[in-house]
C-alpha positions, 0 to 999 in steps of 0.5 A, a space after each residue: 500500500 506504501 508504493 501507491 501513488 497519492 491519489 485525491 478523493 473527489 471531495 477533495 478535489 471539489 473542494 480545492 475547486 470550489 477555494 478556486 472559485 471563492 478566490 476567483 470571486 474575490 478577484 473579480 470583487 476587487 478588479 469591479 472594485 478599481 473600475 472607473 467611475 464612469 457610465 462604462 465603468 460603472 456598466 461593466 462593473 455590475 455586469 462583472 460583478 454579477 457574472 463573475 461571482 456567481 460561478 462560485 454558488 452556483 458550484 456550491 449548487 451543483 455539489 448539493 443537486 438532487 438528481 444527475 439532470 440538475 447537475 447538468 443544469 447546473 454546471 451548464 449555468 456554471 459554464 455559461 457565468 464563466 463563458 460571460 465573465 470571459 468576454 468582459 474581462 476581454 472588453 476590460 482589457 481591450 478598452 484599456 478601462 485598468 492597467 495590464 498588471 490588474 488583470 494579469 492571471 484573472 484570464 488565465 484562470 477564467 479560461 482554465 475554468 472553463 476548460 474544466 467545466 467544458 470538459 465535465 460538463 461534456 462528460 455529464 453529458 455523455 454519462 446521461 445518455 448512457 443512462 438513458 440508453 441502459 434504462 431504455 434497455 438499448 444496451 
């Protein structure tokens, strides 16, 4: 048993993400935070605001959700938060609203997260079918 590589369990893995995301909203908090005081400024720190915090509860949701649908549901909204907090962190950068250096890693870890629930969502997906198909005796 001593030689077996370390291997996490899925709790601790959904819990090392769901730090991700808390850490992830913080950041988001404290860029809306710096955000001119403009009508763009203000705009697109609401927009932000409420985009990019909101992959964090709605984790939360999707490790409580009662049913294998809701929890496709509920990583779809995930993705989906994280996809529209991708483009105004683009917008930010693009019209130059904050220095480079503020945004430096944010986007890096908008697209890791996305990658990640791309990729289980996708297999959420496909565990799905492969229930229906067994239930309806097709296999």
């Amino acid at each position: 048993m001593g030689n077996e590589p370390f291997t996490k369990s899925a709790q601790t893995r959904a819990d090392e993400l769901e730090e991700r995301f808390i850490n992830f909203a913080v950041r988001i908090i404290k860029l809306s935070a710096n955000l001119p005081n403009t009508p763009a400024g203000k705009h697109i720190a609401g927009q932000i605001l409420r985009s990019g915090t909101s992959p964090a509860p709605n984790y939360g949701e999707t490790r409580g959700a009662e049913s294998h649908a809701d929890f496709v549901h509920k990583l779809g909204i995930v993705l989906k938060e994280l996809n529209e907090t991708f483009i105004w962190l683009r917008m930010i950068e693009r019209s130059e609203l904050l220095k480079p250096e503020m945004l430096a890693g944010i986007l890096e870890e908008n697209k890791e997260l996305c990658r990640i629930f791309t990729s289980s969502l996708k297999t959420a997906r496909s565990n799905s079918k492969r229930k229906s198909k067994m239930a309806n005796g097709k296999w």
